[in-house]
N, C-alpha and C positions, 0 to 999 in steps of 0.2 A: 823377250828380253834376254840380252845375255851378259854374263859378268863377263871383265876384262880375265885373259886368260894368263897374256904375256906383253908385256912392253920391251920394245927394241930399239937402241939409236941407229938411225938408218944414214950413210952416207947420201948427202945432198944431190950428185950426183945419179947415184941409182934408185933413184925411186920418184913416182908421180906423189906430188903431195899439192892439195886443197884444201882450202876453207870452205864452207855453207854458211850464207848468211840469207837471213831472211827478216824482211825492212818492212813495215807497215806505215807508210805516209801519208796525211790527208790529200786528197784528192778532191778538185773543186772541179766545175764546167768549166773554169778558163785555163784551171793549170794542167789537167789530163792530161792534154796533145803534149806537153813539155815532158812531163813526166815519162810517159810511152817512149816520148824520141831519146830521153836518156837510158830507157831501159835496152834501146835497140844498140844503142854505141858502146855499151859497156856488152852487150851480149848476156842480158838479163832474161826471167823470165818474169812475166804476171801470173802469179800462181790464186788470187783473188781480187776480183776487179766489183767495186759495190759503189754505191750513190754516193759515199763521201771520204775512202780510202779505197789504196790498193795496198797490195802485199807483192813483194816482188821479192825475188828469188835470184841470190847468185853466188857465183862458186868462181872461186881464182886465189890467187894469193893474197897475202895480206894487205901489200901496197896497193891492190885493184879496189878489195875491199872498203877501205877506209878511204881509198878515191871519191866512189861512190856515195858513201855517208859523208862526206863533207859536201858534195855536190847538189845531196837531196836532204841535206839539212835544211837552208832555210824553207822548205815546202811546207817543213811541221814533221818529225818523226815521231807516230804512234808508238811504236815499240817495234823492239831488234831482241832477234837471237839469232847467236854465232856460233859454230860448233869448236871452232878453233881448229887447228892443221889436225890432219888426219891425212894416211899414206902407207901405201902398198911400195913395196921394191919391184923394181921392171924386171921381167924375165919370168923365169920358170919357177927364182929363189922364195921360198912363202913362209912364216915365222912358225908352222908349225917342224920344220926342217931344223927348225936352229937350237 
């Protein structure tokens, strides 16, 4: 584990910035195929797949994010964690430099 060292506001422009979110929804034998085909259109992953949920895994901004939890709400959300934006500056430029 490490503590935070430094915090930077990073213009929008230069730099890649994501969220991580990870969605636990019940999963039945009829709703599975639906569930899988939203996880392929959004560009999700199945990071655990069991007899009566999955856990699915995705990263994008936050309008993608909250696409998807509204999409896969009525299925039943088990439980969500989100990391919130987190982001690096493109280039060579690194926050230990600043």
């Amino acid at each position: 584990m490490y503590d935070v060292k430094k915090v930077k506001v990073m213009a929008q422009g230069s730099t890649v910035a994501k969220e991580l979110l990870m969605i636990k929804v019940a999963a039945t034998q009829g709703t599975r195929q639906e569930l899988i085909s939203m996880v392929d259109i959004f560009r999700a992953k199945i990071a655990d797949y069991s007899a009566d949920a999955l856990i699915i895994e995705i990263r994008g901004d936050a309008a993608k994010l909250n696409a998807f939890i509204s999409l896969i709400e009525p299925y039943g959300i088990l439980e969500i964690c989100r990391t919130g934006l987190i982001a690096l500056e493109k280039g060579s430029a690194c926050l230990k430099d600043a």
